[in-house]
PDB file with SEQRES, HELIX, SHEET and CRYST1 records, atoms N, CA, C and O in Angstrom:
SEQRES   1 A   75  UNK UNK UNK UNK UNK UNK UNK UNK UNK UNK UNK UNK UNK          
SEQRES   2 A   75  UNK UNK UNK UNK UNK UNK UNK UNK UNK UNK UNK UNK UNK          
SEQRES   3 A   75  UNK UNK UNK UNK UNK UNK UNK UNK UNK UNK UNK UNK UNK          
SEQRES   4 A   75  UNK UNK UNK UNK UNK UNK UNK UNK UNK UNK UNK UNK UNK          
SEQRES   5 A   75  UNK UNK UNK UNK UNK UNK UNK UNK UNK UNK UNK UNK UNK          
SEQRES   6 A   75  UNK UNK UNK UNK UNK UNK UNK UNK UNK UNK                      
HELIX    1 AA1 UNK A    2  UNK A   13  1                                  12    
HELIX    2 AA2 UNK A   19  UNK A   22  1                                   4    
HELIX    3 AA3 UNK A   30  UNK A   43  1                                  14    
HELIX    4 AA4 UNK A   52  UNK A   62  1                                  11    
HELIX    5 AA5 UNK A   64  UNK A   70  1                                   7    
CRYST1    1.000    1.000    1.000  90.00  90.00  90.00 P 1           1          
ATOM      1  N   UNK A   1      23.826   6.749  -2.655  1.00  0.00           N  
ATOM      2  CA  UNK A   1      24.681   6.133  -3.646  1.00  0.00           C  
ATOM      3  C   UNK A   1      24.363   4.654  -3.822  1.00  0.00           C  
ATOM      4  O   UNK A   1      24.435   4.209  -4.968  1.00  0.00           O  
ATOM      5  N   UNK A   2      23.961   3.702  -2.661  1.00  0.00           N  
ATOM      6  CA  UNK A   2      23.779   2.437  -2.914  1.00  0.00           C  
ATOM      7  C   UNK A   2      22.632   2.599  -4.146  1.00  0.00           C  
ATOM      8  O   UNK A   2      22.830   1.687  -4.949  1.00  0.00           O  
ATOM      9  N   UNK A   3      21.926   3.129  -4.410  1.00  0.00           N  
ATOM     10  CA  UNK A   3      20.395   3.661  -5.579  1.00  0.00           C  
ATOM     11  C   UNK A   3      20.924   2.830  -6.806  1.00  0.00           C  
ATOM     12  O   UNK A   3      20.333   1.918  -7.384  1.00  0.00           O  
ATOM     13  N   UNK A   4      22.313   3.408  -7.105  1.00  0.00           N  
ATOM     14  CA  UNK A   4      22.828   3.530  -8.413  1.00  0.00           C  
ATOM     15  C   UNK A   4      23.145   1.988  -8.370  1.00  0.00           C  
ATOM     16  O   UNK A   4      22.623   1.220  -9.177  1.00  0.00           O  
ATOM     17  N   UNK A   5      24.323   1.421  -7.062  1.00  0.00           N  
ATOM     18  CA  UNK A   5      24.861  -0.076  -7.607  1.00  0.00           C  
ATOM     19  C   UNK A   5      23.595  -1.051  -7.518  1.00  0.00           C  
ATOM     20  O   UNK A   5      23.534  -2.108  -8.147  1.00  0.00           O  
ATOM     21  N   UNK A   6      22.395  -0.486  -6.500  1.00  0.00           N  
ATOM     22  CA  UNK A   6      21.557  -1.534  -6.874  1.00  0.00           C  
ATOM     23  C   UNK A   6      20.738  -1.724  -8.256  1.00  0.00           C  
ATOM     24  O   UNK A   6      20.248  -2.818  -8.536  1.00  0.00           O  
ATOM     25  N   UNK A   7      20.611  -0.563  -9.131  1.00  0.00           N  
ATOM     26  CA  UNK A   7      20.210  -0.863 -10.308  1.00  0.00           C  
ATOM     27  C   UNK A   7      21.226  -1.342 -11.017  1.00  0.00           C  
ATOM     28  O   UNK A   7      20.917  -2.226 -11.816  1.00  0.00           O  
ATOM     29  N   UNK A   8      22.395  -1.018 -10.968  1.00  0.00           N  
ATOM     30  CA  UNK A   8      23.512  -2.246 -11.715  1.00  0.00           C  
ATOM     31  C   UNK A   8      23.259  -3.205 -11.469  1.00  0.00           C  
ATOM     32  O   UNK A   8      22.925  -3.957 -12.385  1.00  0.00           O  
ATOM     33  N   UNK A   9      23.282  -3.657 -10.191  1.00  0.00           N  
ATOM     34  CA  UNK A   9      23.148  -5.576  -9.607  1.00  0.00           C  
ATOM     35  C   UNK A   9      21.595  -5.608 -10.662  1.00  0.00           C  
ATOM     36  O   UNK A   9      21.529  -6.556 -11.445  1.00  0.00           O  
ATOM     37  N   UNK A  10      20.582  -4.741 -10.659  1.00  0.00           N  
ATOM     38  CA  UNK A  10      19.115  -5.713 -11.160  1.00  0.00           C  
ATOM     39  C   UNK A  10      19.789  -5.515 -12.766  1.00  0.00           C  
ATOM     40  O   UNK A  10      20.078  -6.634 -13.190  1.00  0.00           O  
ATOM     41  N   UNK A  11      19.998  -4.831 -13.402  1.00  0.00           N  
ATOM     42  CA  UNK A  11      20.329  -4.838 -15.088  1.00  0.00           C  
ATOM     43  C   UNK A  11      21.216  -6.242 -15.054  1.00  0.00           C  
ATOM     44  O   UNK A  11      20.842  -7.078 -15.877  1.00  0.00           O  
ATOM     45  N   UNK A  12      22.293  -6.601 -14.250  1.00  0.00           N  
ATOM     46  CA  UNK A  12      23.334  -7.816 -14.718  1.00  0.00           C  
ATOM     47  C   UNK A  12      22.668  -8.720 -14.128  1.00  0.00           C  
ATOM     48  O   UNK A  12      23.015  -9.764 -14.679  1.00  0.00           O  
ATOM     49  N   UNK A  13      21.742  -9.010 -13.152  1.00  0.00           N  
ATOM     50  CA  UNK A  13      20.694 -10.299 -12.923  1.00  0.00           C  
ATOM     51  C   UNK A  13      20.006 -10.380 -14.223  1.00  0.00           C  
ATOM     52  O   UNK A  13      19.936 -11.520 -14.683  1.00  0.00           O  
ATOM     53  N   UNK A  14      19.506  -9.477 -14.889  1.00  0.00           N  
ATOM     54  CA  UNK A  14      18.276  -9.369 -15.409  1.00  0.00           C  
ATOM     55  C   UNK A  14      18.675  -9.507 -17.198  1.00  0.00           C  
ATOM     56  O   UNK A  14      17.853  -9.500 -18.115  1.00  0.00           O  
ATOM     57  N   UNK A  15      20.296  -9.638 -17.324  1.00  0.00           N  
ATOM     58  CA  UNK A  15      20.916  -9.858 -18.683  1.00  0.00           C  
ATOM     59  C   UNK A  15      21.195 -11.231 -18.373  1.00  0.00           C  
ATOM     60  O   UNK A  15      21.865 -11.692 -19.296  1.00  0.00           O  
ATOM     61  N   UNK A  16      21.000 -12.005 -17.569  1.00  0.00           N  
ATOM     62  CA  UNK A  16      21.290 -13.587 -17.576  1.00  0.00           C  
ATOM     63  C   UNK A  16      19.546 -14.599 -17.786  1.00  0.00           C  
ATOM     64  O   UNK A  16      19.282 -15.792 -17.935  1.00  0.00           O  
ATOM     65  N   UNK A  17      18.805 -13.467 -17.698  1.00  0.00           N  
ATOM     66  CA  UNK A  17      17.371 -14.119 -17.941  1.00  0.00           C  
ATOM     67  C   UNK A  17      17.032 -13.808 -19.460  1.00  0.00           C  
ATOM     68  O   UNK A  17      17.618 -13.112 -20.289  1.00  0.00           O  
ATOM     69  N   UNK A  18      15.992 -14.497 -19.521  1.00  0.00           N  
ATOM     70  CA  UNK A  18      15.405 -14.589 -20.940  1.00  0.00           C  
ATOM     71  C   UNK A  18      14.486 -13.252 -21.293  1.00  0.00           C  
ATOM     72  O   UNK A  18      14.081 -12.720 -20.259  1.00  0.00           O  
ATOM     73  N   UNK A  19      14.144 -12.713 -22.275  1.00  0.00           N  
ATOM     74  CA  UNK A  19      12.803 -11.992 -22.024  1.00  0.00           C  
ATOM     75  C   UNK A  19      11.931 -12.154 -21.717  1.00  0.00           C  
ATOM     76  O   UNK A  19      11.394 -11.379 -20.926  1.00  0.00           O  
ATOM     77  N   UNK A  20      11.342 -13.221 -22.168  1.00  0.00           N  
ATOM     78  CA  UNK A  20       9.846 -14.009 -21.554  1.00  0.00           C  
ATOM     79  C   UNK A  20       9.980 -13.816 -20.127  1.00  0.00           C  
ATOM     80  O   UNK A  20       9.061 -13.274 -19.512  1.00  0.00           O  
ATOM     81  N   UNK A  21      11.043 -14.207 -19.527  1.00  0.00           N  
ATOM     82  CA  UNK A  21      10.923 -14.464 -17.982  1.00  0.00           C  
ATOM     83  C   UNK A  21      11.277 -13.059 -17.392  1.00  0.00           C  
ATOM     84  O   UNK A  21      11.222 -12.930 -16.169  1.00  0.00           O  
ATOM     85  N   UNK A  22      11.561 -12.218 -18.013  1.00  0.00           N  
ATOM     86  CA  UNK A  22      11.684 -10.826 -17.489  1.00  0.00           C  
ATOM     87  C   UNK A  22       9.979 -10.193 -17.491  1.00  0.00           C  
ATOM     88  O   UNK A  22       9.355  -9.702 -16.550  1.00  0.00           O  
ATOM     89  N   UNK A  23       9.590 -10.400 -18.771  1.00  0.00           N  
ATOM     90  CA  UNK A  23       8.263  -9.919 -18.863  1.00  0.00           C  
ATOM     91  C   UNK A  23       7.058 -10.829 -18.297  1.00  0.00           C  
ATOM     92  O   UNK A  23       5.866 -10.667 -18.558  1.00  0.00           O  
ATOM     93  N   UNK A  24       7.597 -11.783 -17.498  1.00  0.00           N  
ATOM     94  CA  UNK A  24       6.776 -12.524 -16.906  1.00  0.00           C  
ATOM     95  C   UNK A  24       6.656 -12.232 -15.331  1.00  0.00           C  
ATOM     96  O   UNK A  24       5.665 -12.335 -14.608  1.00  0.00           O  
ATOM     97  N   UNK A  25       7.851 -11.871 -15.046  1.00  0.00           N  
ATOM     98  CA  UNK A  25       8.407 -11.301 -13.206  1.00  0.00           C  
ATOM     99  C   UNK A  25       7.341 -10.512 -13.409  1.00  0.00           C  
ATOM    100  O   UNK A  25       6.275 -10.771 -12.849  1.00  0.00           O  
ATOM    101  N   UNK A  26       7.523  -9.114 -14.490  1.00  0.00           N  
ATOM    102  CA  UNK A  26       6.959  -7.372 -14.658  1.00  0.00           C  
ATOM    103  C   UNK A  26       5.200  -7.656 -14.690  1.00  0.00           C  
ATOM    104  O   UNK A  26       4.302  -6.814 -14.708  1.00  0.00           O  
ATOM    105  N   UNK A  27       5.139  -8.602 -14.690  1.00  0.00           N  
ATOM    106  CA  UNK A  27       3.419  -8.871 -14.904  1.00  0.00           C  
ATOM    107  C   UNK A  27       2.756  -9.358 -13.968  1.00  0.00           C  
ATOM    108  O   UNK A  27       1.594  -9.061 -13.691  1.00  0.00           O  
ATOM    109  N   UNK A  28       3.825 -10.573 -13.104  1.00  0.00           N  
ATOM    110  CA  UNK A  28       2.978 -11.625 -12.791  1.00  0.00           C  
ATOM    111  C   UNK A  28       1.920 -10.652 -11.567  1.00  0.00           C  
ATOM    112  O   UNK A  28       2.310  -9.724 -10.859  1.00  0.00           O  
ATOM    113  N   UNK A  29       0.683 -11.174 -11.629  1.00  0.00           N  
ATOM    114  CA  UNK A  29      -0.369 -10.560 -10.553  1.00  0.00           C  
ATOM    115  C   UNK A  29      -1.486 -10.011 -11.157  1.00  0.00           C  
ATOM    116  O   UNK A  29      -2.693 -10.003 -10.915  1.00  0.00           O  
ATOM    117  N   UNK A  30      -0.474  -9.375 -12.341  1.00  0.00           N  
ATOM    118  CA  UNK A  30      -1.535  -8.129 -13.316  1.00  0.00           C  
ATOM    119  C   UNK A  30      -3.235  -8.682 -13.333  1.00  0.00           C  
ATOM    120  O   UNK A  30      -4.325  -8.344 -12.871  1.00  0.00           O  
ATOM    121  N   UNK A  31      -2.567  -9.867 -14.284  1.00  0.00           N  
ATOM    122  CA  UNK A  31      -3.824 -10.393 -14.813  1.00  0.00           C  
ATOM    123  C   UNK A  31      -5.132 -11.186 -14.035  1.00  0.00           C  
ATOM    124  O   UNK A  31      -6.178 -11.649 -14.490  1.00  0.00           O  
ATOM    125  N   UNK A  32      -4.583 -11.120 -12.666  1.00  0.00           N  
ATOM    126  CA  UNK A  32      -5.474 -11.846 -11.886  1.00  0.00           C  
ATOM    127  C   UNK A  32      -6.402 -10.373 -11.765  1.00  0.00           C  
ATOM    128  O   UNK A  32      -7.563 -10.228 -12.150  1.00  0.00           O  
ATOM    129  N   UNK A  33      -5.720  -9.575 -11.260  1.00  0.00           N  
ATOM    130  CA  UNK A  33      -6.359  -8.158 -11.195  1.00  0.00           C  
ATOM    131  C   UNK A  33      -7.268  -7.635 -12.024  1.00  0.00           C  
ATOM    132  O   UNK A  33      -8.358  -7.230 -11.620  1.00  0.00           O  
ATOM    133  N   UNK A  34      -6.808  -7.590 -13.543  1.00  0.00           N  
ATOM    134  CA  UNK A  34      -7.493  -7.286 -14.687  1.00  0.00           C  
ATOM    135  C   UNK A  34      -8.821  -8.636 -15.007  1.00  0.00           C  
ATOM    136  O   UNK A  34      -9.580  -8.624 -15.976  1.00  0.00           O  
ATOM    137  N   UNK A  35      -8.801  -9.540 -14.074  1.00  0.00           N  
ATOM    138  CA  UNK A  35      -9.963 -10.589 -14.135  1.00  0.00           C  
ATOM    139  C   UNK A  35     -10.448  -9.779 -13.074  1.00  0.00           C  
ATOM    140  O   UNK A  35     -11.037  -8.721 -13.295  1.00  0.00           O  
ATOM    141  N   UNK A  36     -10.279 -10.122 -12.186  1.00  0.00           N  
ATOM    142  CA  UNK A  36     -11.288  -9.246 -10.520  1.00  0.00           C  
ATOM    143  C   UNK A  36     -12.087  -7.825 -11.223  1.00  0.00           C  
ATOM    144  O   UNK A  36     -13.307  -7.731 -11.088  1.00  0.00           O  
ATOM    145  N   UNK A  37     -11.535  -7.055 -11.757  1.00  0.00           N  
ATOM    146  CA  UNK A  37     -11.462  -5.631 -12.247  1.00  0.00           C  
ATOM    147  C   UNK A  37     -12.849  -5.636 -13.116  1.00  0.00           C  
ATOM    148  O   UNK A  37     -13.884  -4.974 -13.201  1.00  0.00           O  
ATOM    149  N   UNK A  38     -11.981  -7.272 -13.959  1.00  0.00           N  
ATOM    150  CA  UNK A  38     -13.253  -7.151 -15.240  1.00  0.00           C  
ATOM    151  C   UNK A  38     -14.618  -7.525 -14.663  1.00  0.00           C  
ATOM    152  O   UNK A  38     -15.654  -6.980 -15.044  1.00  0.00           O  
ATOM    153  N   UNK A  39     -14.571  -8.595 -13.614  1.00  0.00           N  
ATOM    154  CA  UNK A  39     -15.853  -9.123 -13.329  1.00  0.00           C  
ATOM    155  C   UNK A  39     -17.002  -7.722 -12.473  1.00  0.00           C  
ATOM    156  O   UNK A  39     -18.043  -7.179 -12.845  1.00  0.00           O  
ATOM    157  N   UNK A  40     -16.272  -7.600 -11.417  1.00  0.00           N  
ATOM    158  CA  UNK A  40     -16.940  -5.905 -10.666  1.00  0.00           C  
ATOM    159  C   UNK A  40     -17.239  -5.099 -11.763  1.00  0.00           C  
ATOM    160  O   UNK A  40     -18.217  -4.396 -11.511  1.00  0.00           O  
ATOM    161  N   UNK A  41     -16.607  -4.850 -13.324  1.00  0.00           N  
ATOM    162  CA  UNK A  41     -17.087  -3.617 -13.939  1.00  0.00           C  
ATOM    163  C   UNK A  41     -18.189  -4.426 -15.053  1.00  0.00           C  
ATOM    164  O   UNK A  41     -18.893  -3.777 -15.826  1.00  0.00           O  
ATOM    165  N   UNK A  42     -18.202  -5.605 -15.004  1.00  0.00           N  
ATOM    166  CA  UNK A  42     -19.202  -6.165 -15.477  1.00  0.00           C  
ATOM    167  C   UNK A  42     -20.755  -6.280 -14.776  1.00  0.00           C  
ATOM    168  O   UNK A  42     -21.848  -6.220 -15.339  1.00  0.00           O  
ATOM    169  N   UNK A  43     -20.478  -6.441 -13.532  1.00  0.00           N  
ATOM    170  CA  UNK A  43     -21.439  -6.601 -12.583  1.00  0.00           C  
ATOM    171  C   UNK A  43     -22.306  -5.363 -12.210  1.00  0.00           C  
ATOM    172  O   UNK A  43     -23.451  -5.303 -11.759  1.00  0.00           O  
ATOM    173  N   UNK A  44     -21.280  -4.255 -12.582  1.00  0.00           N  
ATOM    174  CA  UNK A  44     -21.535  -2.917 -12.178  1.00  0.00           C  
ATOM    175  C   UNK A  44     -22.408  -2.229 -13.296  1.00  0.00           C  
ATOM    176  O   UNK A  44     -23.357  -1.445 -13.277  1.00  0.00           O  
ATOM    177  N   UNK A  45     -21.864  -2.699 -14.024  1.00  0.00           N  
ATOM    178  CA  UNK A  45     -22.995  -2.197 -15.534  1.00  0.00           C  
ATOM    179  C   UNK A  45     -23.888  -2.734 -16.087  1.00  0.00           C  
ATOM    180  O   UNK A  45     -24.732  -2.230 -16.828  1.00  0.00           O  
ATOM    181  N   UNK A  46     -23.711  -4.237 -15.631  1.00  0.00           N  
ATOM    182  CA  UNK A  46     -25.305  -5.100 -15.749  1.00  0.00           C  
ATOM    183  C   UNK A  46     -26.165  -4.407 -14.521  1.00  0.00           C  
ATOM    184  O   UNK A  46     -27.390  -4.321 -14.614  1.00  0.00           O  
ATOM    185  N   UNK A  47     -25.806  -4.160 -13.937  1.00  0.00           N  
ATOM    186  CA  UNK A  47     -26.611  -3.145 -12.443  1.00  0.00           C  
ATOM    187  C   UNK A  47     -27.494  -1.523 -12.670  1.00  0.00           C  
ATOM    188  O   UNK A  47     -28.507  -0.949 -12.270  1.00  0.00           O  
ATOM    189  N   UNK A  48     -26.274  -1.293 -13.625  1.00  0.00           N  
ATOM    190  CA  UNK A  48     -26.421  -0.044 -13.815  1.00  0.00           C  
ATOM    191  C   UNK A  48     -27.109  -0.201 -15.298  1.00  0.00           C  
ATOM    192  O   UNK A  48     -27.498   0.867 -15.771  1.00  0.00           O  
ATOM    193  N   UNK A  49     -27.293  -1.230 -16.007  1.00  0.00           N  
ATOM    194  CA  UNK A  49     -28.088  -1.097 -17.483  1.00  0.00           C  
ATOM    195  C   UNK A  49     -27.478   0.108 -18.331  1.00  0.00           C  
ATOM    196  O   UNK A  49     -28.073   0.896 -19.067  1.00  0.00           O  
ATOM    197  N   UNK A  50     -25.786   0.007 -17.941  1.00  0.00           N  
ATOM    198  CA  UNK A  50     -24.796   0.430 -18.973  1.00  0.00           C  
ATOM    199  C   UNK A  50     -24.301  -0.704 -20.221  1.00  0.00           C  
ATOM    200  O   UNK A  50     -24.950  -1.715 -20.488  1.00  0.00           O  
ATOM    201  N   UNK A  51     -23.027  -0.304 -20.904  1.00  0.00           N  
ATOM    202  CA  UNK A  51     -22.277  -1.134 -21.724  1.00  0.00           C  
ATOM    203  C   UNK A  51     -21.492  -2.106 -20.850  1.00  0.00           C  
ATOM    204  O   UNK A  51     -20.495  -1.863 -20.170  1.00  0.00           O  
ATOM    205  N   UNK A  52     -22.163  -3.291 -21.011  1.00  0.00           N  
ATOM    206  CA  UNK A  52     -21.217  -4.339 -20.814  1.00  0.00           C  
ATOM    207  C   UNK A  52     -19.778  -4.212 -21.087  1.00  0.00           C  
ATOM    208  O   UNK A  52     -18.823  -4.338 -20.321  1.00  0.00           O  
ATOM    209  N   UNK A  53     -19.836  -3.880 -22.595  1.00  0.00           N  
ATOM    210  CA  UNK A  53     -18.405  -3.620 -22.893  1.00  0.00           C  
ATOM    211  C   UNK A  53     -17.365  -3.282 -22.431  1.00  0.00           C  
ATOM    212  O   UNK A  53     -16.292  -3.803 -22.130  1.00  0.00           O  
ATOM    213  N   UNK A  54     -18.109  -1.727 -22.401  1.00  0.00           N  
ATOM    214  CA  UNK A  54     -17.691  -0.645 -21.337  1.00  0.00           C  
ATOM    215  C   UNK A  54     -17.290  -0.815 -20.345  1.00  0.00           C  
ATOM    216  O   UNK A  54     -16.126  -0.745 -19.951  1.00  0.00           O  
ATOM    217  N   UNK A  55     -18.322  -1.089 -19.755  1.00  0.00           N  
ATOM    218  CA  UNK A  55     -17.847  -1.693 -18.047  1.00  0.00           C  
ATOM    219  C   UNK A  55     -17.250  -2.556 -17.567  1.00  0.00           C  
ATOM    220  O   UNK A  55     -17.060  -2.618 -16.352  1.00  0.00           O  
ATOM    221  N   UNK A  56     -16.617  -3.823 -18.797  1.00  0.00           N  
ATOM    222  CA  UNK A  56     -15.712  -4.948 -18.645  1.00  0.00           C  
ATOM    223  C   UNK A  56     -14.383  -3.575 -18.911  1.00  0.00           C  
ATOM    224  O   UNK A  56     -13.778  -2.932 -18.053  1.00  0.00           O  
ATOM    225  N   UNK A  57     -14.293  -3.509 -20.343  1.00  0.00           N  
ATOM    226  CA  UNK A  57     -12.978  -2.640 -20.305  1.00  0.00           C  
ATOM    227  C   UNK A  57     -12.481  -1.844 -18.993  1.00  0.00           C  
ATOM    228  O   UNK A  57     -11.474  -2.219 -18.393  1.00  0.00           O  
ATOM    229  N   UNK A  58     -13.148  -0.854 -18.625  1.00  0.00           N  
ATOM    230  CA  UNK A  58     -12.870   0.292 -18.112  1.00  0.00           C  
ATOM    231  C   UNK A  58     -12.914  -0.858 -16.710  1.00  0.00           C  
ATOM    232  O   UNK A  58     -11.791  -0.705 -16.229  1.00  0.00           O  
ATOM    233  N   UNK A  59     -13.477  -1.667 -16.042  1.00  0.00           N  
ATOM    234  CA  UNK A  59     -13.156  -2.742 -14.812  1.00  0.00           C  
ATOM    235  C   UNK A  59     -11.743  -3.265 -14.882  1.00  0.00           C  
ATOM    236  O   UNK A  59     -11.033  -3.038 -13.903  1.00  0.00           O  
ATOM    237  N   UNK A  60     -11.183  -3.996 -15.995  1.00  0.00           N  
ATOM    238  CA  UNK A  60     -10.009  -4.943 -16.079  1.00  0.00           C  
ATOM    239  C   UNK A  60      -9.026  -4.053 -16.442  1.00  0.00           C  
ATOM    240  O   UNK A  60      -7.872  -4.479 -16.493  1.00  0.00           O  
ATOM    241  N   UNK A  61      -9.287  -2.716 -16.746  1.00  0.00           N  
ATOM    242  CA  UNK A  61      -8.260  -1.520 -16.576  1.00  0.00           C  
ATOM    243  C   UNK A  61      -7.922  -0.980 -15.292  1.00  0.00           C  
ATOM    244  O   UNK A  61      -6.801  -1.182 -14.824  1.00  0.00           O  
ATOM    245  N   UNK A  62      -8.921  -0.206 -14.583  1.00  0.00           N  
ATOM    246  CA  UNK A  62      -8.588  -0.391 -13.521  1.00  0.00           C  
ATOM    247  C   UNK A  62      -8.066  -0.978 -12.306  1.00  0.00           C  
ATOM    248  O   UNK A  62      -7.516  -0.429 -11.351  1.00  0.00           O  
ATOM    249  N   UNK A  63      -8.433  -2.622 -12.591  1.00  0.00           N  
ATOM    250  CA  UNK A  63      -8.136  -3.480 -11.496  1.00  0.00           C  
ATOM    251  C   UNK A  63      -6.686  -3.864 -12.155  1.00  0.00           C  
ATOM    252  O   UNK A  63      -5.758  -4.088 -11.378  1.00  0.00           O  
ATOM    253  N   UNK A  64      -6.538  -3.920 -13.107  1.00  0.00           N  
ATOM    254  CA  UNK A  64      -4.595  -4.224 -13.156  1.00  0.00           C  
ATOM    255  C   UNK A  64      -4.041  -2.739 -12.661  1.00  0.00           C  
ATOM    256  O   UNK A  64      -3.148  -2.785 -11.816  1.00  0.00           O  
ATOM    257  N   UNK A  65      -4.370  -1.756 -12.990  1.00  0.00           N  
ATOM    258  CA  UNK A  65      -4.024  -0.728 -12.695  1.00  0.00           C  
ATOM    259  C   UNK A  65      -3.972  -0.654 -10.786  1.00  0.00           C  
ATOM    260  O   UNK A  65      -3.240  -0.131  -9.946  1.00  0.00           O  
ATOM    261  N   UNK A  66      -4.782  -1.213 -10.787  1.00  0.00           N  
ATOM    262  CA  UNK A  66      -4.738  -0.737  -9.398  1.00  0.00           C  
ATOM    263  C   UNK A  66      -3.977  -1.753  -8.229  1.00  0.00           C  
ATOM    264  O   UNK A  66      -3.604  -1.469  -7.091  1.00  0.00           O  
ATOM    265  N   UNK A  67      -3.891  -3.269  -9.108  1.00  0.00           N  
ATOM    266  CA  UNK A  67      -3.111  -4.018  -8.478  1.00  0.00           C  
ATOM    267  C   UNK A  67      -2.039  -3.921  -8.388  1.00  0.00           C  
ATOM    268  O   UNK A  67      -1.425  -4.246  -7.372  1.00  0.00           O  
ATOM    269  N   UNK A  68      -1.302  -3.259  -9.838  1.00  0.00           N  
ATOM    270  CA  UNK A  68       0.190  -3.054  -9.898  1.00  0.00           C  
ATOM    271  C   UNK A  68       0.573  -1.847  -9.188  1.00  0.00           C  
ATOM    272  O   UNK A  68       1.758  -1.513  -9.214  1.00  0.00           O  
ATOM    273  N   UNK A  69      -0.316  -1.121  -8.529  1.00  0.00           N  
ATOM    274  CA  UNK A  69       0.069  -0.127  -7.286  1.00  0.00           C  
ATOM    275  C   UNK A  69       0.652  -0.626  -6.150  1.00  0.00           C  
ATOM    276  O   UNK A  69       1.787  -0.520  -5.685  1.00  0.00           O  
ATOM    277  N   UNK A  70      -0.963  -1.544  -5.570  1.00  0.00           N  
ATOM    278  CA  UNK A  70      -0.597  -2.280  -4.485  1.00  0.00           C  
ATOM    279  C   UNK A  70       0.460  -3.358  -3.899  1.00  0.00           C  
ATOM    280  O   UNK A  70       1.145  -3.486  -2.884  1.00  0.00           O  
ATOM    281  N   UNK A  71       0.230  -4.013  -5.019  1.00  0.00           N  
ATOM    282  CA  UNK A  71       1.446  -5.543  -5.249  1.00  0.00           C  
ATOM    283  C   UNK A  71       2.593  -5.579  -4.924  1.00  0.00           C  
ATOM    284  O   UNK A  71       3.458  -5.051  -5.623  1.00  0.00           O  
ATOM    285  N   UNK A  72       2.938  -6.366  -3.505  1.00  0.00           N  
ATOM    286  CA  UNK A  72       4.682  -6.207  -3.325  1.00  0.00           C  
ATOM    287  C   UNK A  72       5.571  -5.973  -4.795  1.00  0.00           C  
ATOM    288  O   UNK A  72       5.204  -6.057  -5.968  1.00  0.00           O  
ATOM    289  N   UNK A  73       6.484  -5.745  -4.375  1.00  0.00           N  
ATOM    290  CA  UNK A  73       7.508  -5.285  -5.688  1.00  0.00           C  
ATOM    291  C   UNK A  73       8.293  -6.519  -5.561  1.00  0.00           C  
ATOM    292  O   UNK A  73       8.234  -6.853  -4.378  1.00  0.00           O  
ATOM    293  N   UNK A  74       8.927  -7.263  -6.166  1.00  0.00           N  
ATOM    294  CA  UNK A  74      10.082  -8.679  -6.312  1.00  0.00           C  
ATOM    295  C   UNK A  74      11.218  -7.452  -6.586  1.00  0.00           C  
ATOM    296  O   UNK A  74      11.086  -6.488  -7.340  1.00  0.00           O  
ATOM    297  N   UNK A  75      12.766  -7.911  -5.443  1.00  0.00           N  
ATOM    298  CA  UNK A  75      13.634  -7.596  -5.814  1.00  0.00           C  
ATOM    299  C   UNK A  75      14.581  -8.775  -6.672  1.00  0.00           C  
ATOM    300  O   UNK A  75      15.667  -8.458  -7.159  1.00  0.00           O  
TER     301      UNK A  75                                                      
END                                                                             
């Protein structure tokens, strides 16, 4: 039962913030990730004499993807 009042307590914290700063908490980390991500899938396909492109996209996808797995959670 505590499940339920703690998502009440985060919705009435989270109606006294701005959006920006809500969608800034929900992110922050991402983008360091989606840089790390991009550079390895860049590196990986200049290696491999694939698409740069390619291999930036499908890198800075994964690595946010995979940071926002790992990444403590902010209560």
């Amino acid at each position: 039962m505590s499940y339920g009042s703690d998502m009440l307590d985060k919705i009435k914290s989270n109606k006294s913030k701005s959006g920006n700063k809500v969608l800034l908490e929900n992110t922050e980390g991402t983008l360091t990730g989606s840089a790390i991500g991009l550079f390895l899938g860049l590196y990986i396909a200049n290696s491999r004499k694939m698409s740069l492109i390619g291999g930036g996209l499908i890198g800075a996808l994964a690595g946010g993807f995979i940071f926002k797995l790992i990444a403590p959670k902010n209560n």
